[in-house]
C-alpha positions as CSV (number, residue, x, y, z in Angstrom):
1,X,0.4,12.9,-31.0
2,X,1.1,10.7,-27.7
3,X,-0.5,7.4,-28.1
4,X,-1.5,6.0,-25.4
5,X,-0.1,2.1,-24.6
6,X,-1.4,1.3,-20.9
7,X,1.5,-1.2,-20.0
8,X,2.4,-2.0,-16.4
9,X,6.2,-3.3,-16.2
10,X,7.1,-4.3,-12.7
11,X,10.5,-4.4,-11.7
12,X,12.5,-5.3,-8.1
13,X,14.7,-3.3,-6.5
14,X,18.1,-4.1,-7.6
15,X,16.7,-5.5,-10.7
16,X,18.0,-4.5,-14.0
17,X,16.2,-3.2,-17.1
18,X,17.2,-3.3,-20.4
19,X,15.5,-2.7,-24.1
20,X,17.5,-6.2,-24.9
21,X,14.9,-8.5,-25.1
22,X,17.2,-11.6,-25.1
23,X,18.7,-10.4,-21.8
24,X,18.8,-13.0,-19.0
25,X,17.7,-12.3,-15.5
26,X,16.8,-8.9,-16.4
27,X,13.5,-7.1,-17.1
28,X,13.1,-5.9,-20.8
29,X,11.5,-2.6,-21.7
30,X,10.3,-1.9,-24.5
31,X,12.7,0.7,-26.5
32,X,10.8,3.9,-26.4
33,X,9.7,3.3,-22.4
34,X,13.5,2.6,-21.8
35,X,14.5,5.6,-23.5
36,X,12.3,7.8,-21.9
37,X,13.1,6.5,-18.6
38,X,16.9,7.0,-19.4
39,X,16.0,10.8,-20.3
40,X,13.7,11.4,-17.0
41,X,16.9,9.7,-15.1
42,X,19.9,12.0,-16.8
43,X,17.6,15.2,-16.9
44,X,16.8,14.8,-12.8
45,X,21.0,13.8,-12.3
46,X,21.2,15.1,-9.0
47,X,17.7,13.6,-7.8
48,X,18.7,10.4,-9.1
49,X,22.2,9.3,-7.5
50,X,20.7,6.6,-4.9
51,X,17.5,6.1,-6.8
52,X,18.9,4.9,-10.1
53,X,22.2,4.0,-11.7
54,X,22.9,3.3,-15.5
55,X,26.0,1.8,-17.2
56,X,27.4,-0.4,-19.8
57,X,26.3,-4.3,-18.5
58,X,29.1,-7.1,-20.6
59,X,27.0,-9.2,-23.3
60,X,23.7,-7.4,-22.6
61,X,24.7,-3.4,-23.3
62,X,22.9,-0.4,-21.1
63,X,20.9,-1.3,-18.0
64,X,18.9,0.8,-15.8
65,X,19.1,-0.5,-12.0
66,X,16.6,0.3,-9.7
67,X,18.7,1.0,-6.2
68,X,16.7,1.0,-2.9
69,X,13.7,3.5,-4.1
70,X,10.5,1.9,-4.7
71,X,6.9,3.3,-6.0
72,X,5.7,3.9,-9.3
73,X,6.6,5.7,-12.4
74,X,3.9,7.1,-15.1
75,X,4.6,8.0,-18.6
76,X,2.5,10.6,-20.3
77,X,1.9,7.7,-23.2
78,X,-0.2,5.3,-20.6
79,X,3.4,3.1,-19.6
80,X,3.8,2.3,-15.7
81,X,7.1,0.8,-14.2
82,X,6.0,0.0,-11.1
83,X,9.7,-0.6,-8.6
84,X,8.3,-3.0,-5.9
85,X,10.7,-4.2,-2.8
86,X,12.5,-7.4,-2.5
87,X,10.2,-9.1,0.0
88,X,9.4,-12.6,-0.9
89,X,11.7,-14.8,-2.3
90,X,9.2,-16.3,-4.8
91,X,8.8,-13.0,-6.2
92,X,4.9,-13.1,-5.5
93,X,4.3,-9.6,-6.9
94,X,0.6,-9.7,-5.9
95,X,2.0,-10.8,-2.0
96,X,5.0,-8.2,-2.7
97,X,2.3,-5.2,-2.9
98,X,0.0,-6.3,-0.4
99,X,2.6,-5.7,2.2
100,X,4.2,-3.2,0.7
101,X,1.3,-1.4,0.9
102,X,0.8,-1.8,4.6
103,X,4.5,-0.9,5.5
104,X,3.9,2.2,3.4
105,X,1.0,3.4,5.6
106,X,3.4,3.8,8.3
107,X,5.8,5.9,6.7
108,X,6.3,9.6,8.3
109,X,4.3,12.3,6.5
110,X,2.7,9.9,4.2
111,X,-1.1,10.6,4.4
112,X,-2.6,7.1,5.1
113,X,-5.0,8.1,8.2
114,X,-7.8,6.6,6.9
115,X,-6.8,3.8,4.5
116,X,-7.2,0.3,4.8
117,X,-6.0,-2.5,3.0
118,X,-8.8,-4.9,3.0
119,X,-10.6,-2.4,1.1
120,X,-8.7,-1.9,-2.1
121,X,-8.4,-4.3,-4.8
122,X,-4.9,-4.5,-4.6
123,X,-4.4,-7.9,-7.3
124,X,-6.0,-6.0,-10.0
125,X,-5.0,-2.7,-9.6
126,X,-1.8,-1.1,-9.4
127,X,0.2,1.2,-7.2
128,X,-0.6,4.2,-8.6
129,X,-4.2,3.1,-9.3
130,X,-4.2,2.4,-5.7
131,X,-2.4,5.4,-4.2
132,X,-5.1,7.7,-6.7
133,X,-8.0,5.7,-4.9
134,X,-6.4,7.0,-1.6
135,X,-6.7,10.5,-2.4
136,X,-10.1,10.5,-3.5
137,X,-11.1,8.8,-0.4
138,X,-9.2,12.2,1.4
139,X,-10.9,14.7,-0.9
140,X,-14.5,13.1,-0.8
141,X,-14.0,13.5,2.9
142,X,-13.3,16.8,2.9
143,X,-16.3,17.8,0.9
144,X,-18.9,16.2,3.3
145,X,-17.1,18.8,5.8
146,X,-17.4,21.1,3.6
147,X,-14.9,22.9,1.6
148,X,-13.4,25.9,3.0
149,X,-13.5,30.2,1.6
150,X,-12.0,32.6,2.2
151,X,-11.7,36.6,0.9
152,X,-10.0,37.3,-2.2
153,X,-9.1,40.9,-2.8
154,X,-10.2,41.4,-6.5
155,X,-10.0,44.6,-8.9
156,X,-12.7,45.1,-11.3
157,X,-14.9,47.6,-13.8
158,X,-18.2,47.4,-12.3
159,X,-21.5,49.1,-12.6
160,X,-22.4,49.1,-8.9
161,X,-20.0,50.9,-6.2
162,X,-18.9,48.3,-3.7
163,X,-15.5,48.6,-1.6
164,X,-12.6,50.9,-3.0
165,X,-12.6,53.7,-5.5
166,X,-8.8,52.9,-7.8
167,X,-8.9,56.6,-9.0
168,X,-5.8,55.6,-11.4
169,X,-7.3,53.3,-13.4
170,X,-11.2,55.3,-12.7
171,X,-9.5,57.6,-15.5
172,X,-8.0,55.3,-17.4
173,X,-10.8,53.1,-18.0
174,X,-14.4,55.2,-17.4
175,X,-13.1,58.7,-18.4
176,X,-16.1,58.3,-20.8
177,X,-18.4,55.5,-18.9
178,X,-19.0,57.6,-16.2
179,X,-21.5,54.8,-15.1
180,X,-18.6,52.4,-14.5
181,X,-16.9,52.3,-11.4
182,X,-13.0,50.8,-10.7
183,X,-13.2,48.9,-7.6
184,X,-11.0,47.3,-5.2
185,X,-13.1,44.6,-3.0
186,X,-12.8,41.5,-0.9
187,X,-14.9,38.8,-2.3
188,X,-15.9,35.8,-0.1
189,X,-14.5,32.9,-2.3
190,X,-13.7,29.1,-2.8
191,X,-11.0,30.5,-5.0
192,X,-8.4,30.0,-2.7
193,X,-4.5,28.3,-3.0
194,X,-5.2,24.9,-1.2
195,X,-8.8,24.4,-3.2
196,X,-6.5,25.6,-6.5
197,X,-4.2,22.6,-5.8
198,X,-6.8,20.1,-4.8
199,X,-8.3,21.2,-8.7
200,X,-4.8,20.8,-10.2
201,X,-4.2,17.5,-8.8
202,X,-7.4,16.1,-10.0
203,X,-6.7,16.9,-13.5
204,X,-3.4,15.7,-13.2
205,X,-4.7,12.5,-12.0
206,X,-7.4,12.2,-14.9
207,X,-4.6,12.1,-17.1
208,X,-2.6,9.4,-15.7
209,X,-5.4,7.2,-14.4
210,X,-6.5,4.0,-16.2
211,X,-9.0,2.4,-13.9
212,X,-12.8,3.2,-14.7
213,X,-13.9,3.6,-11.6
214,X,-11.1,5.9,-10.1
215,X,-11.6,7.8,-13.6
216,X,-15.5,8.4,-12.7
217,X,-14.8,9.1,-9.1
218,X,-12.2,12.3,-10.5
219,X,-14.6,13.7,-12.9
220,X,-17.5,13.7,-10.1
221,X,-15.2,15.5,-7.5
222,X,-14.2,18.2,-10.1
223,X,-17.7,19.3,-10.1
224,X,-17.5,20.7,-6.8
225,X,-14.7,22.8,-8.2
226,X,-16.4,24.5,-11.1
227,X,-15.6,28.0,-10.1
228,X,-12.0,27.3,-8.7
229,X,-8.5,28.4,-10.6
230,X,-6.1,25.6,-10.8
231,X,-2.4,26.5,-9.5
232,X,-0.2,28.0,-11.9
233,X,2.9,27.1,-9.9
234,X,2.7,24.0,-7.8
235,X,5.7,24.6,-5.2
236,X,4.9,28.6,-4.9
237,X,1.6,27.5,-3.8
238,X,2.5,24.7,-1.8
239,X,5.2,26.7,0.2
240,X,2.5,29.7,0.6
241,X,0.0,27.6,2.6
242,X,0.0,29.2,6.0
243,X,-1.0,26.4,8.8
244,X,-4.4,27.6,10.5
245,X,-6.4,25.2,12.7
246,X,-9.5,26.0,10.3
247,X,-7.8,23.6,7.5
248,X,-6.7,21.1,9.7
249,X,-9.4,18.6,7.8
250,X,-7.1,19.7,4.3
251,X,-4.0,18.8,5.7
252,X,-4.0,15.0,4.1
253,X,-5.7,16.2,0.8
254,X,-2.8,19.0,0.5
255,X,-0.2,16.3,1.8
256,X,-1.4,14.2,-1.7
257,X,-1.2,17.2,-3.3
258,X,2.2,17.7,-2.7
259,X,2.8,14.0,-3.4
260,X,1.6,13.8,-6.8
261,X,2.3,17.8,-8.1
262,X,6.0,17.6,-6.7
263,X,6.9,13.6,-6.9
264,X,9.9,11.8,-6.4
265,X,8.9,11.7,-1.9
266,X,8.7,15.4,-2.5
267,X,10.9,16.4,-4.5
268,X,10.1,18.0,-7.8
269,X,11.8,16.6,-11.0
270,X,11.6,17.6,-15.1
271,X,10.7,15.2,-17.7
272,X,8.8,16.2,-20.6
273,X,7.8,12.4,-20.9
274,X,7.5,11.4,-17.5
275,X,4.0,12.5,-16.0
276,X,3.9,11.5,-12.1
277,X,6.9,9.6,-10.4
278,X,6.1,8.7,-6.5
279,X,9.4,6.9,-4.9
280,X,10.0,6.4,-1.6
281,X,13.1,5.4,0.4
282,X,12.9,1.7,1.2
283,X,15.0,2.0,3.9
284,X,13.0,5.0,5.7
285,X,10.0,2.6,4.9
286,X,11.6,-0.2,7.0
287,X,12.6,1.9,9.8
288,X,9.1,4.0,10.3
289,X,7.2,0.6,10.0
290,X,9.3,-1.4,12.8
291,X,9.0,1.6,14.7
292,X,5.3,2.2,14.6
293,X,4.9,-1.8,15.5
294,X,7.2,-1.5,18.3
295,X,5.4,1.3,19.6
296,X,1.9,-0.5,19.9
297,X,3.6,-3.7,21.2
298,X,5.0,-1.5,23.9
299,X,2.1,0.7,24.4
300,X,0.5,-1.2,27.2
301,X,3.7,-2.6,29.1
302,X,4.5,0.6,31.8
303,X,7.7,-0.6,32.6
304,X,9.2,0.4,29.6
305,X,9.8,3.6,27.5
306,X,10.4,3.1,23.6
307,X,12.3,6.0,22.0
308,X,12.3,6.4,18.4
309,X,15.5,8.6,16.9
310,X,16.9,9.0,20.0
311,X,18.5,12.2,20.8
312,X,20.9,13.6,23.2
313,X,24.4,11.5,22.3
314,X,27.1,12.6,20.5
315,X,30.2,11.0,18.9
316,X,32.1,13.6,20.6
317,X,30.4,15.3,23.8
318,X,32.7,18.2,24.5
319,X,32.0,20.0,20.8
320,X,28.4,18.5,20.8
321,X,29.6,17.3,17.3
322,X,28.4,14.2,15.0
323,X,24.8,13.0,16.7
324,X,24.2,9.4,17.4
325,X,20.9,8.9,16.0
326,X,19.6,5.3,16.6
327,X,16.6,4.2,15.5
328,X,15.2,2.3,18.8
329,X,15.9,2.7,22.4
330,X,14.3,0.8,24.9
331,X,14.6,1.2,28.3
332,X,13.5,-0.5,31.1
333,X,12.4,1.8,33.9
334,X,13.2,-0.3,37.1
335,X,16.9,-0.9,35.8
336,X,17.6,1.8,34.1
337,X,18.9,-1.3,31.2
338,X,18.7,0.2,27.3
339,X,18.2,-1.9,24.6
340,X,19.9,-0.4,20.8
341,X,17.5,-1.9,17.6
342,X,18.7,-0.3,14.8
343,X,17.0,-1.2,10.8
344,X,19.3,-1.5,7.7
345,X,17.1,-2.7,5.0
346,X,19.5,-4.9,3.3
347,X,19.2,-8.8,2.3
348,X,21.9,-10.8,4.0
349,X,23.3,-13.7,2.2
350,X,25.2,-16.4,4.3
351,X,27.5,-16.9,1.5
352,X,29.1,-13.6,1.4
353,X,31.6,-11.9,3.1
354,X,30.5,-10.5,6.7
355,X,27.1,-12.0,5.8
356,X,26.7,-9.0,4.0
357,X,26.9,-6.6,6.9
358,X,28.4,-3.1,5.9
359,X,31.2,-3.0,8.4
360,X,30.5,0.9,8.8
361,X,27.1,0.0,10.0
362,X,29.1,-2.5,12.9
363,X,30.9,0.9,13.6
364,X,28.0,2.5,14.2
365,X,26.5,-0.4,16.2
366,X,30.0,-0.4,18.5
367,X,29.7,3.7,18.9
368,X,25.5,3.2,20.3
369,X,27.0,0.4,23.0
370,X,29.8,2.9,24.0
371,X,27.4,5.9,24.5
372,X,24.6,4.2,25.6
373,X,26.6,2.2,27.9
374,X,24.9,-0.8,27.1
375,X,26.2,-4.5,26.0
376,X,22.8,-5.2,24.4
377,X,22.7,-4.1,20.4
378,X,21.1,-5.2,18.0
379,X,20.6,-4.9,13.9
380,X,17.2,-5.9,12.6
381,X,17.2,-7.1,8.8
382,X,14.3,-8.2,6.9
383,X,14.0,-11.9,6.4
384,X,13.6,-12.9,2.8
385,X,15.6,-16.0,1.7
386,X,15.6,-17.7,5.2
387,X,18.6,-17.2,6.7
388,X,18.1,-16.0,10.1
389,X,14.8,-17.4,10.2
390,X,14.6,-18.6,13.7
391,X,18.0,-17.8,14.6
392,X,20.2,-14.7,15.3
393,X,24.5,-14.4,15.0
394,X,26.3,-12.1,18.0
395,X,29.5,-10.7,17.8
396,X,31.4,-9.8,20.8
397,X,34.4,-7.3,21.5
398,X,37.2,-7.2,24.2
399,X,35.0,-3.9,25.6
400,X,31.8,-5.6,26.4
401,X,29.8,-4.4,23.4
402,X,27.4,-7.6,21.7
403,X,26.0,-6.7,18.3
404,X,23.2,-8.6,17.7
405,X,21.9,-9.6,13.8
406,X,18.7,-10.2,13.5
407,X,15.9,-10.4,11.1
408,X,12.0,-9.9,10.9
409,X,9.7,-11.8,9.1
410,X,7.3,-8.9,7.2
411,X,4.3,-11.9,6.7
412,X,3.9,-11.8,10.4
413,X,5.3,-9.4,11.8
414,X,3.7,-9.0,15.3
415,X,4.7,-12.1,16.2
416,X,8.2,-12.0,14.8
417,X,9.1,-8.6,16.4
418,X,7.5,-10.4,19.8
419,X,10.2,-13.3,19.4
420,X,12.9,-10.9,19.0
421,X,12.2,-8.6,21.7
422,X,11.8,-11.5,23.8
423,X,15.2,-13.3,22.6
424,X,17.1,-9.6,22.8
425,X,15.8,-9.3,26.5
426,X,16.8,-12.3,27.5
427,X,20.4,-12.3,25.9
């Protein structure tokens, strides 16, 4: 019997756990949670090489670091480790999710059309309360449109003649009931594959979720589901779903679908212990979330085009081989100047070496300015401990490529990406 303990850990990126209660600096786990989190991690090996690392830690024994994946992970006995980002520098967790949250909306193929943060109660609940309440919102949507059908072939014994005669099994099964009749027939149905998943999802959920309300809110939605199968294999049906403009109102709902039944940002992992795991890249997170406010800062300035991913440059032009994907390119129409931002979500520390700075990623930076034929490149960090603040550090080479480093405060960050683009411009 799994009895159920409904304990939230929350842990930050980076930060390591342990079942060592007398361990300094890092966040203890109780010793069945940190066993079956150890489990879920070795039985997913492959899923888990830049999401999680464990080893031997001197004086404190086996620790479990979170790398740079953050979300939520829900144990079939009621535990939650929530793995938040390193954003504040106090460590305000309640802060910490708020704008997590919002840089989450932004992320590519997340299904956040419709949510806003001002109207979850994001102190007392947490992620995955919050992430549940976001799919509820989606599929209470999509029954005020209406839910769609569609026809099922069936095969059935029945005492009135409708569609197809099966002859084979007409002698098999009514050789004596000659008032029986084995039919093939289309049936107009809600019984179809995304409705199934939508049903599967929702019970899933029931499952995991603690808060009352969200709980209420699944068991009223599975009524309009009465007559519906649930899926009997998640990524068959998933991968089956043909794309027809008629379910264009589904695609979100499926999207969360696909998000819960499949976890891990899509990917599907085992654990007999582990019920839902939703992590997400932090540094995809970063990069989809300057980009998407760099696009509506630019959105009404004409003299500029913004490209995000930029294509077109390669390392090596003649074997079109090894594609220079940078994040941001601006370009200025009149004079043709481009302007490199590319994200690294990273915290630099003034006391290391290189600040910190990967020197592959200055390799990189040097190979955009070389292509692009531009002196004007920039990396943009995230500001956390206050260094780089207000102020930004250029490095120069003999061939007339500047890197500059940069960060951007995520507590205001309209205004800080204005000051930037401003200062980059002007350099």
């Amino acid at each position: 019997m799994i009895i159920m303990k409904n304990k939230t850990y929350q842990v930050l990126e980076y930060q390591h756990m342990t079942n060592n209660r007398n361990a300094i600096g890092c966040k203890a786990l109780d010793k069945e949670t940190f066993t079956h989190l150890k489990d879920f991690i070795l039985g997913n090996n492959e899923n888990m090489v830049d999401i999680f690392n464990i080893r031997i830690k001197k004086g404190i024994g086996e620790v479990i670091t979170a790398k740079n994946y953050v979300g939520v992970i829900a144990l079939k006995n009621g535990t939650q480790i929530e793995i938040l980002p390193k954003i504040s520098a106090t460590n305000d967790i309640c802060l910490t999710k708020k704008i997590f949250i919002e840089m989450i909306k932004y992320l590519k193929n997340f299904p956040s059309k419709y949510f806003q943060t001002a109207e979850l109660e994001l102190v007392k609940n947490n992620l995955l309360e919050v992430f549940i309440s976001m799919f509820l919102d989606e599929v209470n949507r999509l029954i005020k449109m209406g839910l769609k059908s569609n026809y099922e072939l069936k095969n059935d014994n029945l005492a009135i003649c409708k569609g197809k005669i099966n002859f084979t099994e007409q002698i098999k099964k009514n050789y004596i009931h000659k008032e029986k009749f084995y039919l093939s027939y289309d049936e107009f149905t809600l019984n179809r594959v995304e409705n199934r998943l939508i049903k599967s999802t929702l019970y899933l959920l029931l499952k995991v979720a603690k808060d009352k309300e969200n709980k209420k809110n699944i068991v009223t939605l599975l009524s309009n589901f009465e007559n519906i199968d649930r899926s009997l294999n998640y990524k068959k049906d998933l991968s089956s779903i043909i794309k027809d403009r008629n379910l264009k109102n589904y695609k979100l709902a499926l999207k969360w679908c696909e998000i819960f039944l499949l976890g891990l940002s899509f990917t599907q992992f085992n654990g007999s212990n582990v019920a839902i795991a939703l992590l997400f890249p932090m540094e995809k997170i970063f990069q989809d979330y300057v980009a998407a406010k760099l696009k509506i800062i630019f959105n009404s300035n004409k003299n500029f085009i913004l490209s995000i991913q930029d294509k077109g440059y390669y390392l090596f032009e003649n074997q079109r081989m090894f594609a220079l994907r940078p994040d941001i390119v601006i370009t200025n129409k009149q004079t043709g100047q481009k302007y490199i931002v590319d994200t690294k979500w990273k915290m630099l520390d003034i006391n290391k070496s290189n600040y910190g700075i990967a020197q592959s990623d200055m390799y990189q930076m040097y190979a955009y300015g070389k292509k692009y034929l531009t002196n004007n490149v920039t990396l943009l960090f995230p500001e956390i401990n206050g260094f780089l603040d207000s102020n930004s550090i250029s490095f120069y080479s003999n061939g007339d490529v500047r890197v500059n480093v940069m960060a951007v405060n995520l507590f205001n960050i309209n205004e800080s990406l204005c000051k930037i683009i401003k200062q980059i411009m002007n350099n």
